[in-house]
C-alpha positions in Angstrom: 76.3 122.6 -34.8 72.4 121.5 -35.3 71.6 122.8 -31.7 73.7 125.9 -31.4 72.0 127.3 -35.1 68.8 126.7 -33.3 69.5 128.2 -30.1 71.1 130.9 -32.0 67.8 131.0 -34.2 65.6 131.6 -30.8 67.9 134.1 -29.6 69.0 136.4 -32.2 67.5 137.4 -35.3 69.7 136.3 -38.7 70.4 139.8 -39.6 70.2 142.5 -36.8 67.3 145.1 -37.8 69.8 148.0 -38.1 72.2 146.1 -40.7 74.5 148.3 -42.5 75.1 148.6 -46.3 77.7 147.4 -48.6 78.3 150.5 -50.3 79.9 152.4 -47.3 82.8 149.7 -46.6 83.9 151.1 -50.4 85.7 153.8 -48.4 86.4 152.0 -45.2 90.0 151.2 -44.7 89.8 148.4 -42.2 87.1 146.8 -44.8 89.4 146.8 -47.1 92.3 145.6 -45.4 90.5 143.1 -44.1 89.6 142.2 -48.1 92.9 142.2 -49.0 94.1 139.3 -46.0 91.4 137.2 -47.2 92.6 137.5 -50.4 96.3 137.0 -49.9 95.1 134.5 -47.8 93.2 132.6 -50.1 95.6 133.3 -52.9 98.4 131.3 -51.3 96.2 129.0 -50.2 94.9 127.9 -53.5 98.4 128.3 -55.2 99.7 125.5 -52.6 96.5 123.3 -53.6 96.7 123.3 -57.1 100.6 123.2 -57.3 102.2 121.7 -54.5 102.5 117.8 -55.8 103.7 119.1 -59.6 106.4 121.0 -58.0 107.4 118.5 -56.1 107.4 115.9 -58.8 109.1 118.0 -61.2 112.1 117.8 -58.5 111.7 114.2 -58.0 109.4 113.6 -55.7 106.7 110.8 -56.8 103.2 112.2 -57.3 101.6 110.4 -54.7 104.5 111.1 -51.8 103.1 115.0 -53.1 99.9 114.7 -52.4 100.3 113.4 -48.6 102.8 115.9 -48.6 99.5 118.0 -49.6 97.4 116.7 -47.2 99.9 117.2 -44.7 99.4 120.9 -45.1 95.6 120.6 -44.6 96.4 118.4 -41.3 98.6 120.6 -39.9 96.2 123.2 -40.6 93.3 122.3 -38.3 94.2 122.6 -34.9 95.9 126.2 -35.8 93.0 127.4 -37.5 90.4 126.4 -34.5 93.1 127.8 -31.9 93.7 131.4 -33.1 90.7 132.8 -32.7 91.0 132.4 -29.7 94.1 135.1 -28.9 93.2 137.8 -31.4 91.6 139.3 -28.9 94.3 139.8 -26.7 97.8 141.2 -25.9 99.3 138.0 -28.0 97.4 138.2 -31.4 100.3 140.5 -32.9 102.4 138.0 -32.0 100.1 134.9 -33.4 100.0 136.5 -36.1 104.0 137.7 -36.6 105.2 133.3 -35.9 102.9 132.0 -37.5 103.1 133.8 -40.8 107.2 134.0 -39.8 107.0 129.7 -40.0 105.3 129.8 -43.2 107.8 132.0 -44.9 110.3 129.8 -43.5 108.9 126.9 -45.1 108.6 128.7 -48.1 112.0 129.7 -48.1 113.2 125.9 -47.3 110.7 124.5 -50.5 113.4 126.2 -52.5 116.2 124.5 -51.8 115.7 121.2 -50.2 114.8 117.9 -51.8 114.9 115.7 -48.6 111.8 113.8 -48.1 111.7 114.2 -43.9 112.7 118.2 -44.3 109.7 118.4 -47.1 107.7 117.0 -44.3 108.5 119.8 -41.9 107.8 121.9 -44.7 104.3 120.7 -45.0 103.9 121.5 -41.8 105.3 125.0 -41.2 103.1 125.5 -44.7 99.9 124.2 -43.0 100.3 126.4 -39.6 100.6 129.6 -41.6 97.5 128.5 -43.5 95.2 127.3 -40.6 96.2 130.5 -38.6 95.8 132.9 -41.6 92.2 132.0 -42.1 91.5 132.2 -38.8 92.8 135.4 -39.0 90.7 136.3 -41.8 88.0 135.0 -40.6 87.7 136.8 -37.1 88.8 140.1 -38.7 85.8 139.8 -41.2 83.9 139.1 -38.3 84.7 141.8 -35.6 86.7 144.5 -37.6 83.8 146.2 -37.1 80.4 146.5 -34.5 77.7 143.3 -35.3 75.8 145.5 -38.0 78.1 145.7 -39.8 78.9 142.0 -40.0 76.7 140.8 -43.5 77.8 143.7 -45.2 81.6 142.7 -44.0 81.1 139.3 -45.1 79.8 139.7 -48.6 82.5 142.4 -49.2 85.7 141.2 -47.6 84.8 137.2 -49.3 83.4 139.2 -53.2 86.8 141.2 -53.3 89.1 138.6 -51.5 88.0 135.4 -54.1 88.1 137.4 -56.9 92.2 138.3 -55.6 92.3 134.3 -54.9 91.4 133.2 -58.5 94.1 134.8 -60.0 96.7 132.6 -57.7 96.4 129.3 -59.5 96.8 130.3 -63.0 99.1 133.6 -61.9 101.6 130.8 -60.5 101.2 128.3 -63.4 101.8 131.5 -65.6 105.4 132.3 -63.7 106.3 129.0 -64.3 105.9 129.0 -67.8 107.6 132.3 -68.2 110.2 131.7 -65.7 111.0 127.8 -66.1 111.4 127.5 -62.5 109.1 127.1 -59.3 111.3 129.9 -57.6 109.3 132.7 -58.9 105.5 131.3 -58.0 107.0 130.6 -54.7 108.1 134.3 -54.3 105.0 135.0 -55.2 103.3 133.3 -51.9 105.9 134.3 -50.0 104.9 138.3 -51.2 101.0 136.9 -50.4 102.4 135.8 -46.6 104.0 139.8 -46.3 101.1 141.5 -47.4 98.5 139.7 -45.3 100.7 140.2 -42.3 101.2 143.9 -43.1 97.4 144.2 -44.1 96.2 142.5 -40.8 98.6 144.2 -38.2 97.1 147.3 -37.5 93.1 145.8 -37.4 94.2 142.9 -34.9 95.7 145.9 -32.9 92.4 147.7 -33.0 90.2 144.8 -32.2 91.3 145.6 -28.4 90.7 148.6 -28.2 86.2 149.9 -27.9 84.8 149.8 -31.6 
C-alpha cells in the first residue's frame, strides 16, 4: 500500500477542493441508507464476535472448538469481502448481494437447530461470506453512492450513524438472552440485521449503474 498512498498523494489532493458538507446528507435518502447497511452490517458483525463461542458452549460445544469456529467466520470472510467490490458495479451486484446475504440467513437459520460439529463448520462459513460480502458492500456504497465530493462527508456520516447502530448489537443480544433464556431470539435479531441491510442496500447498488 506504501507506494499507491504516495502515488495517490502526487496525483490527487486528499480532499477534492469542492468537498461537500455533512449537514446536507441529513436529508439525503441514499446517505442514509447507506448508514443504516453499515450499521446492520456492523451490528451483526459484532454480535457474532462477541457471542458466537458462548452460544456454542452453552450447547456443548467446548470453548476453544468456538473460537476456531470464530475464526472460521473471519477466514471465510476475506476472499468475499476483496471479491465484491468488484461486481457492484455491474448487472450481477443485485444478485451478489441477494446469495450472499441469502447464505448467511441460511446459516443463521441452521445455528438454531444443529449441534453437529462438521454442520457448525459449514455454518461458519456461510456466516463468514455474508459478512465479508456485506462490508464490501458497505464499503463501496459509502464510497460511490454519491459523486467524489461527496466522499469525506459520506464517510464520516454513513461510519458516525452506522457505529453508534453497531454498539447496541453486543449488549442488545446479551440483553435477549437474559430476558428470553434462549440464543433463538439474539439470533433472530441478526437474521432481522441480514433483511434490513439487504432491503437498505438494493435500490443504491441499482443506482450505482446508472450516471450520478
Amino acid at each position: 500500500w506504501v507506494p499507491v498512498a504516495l502515488a495517490a498523494n502526487q496525483l490527487l489532493p486528499l480532499v477534492p477542493a469542492d468537498a461537500k458538507p455533512i449537514s446536507p446528507l441529513l436529508k439525503n435518502p441514499t446517505a442514509w441508507r447507506c448508514a443504516a447497511v453499515m450499521g446492520l452490517q456492523s451490528f451483526g458483525f459484532y454480535s457474532v464476535l462477541t457471542w458466537l463461542p458462548t452460544m456454542l458452549q452453552e450447547r456443548g460445544v467446548a470453548l476453544s472448538t468456538g473460537g476456531n469456529l470464530l475464526a472460521l467466520v473471519s477466514i471465510a470472510a476475506i476472499p468475499v469481502t476483496l471479491i465484491t467490490p468488484s461486481f457492484l458495479d455491474t448487472r450481477f451486484g443485485t444478485k451478489v448481494l441477494l446469495i450472499t446475504q441469502g447464505i448467511y440467513l441460511v446459516g443463521l437459520g441452521i445455528l438454531v437447530t444443529s449441534d453437529s460439529l462438521i454442520v457448525l463448520a459449514a455454518v461458519a462459513v456461510f456466516i463468514g461470506i455474508g459478512q465479508g460480502a456485506g462490508l464490501a458492500i458497505s464499503l463501496h456504497l459509502m464510497s460511490n453512492a454519491l459523486d467524489i465530493r461527496w466522499t469525506a462527508a459520506m464517510s464520516a456520516f454513513v461510519q458516525g450513524v452506522g457505529y453508534l447502530l453497531a454498539a447496541l448489537g453486543p449488549s442488545g443480544l446479551g440483553a435477549a438472552r437474559t430476558m428470553t433464556g434462549s440464543w433463538t431470539v439474539p439470533i433472530a435479531m441478526i437474521a432481522l440485521c441480514v433483511i434490513g441491510l439487504s432491503t437498505a442496500a438494493l435500490p443504491v447498488i441499482r443506482s450505482l449503474k446508472e450516471p450520478r
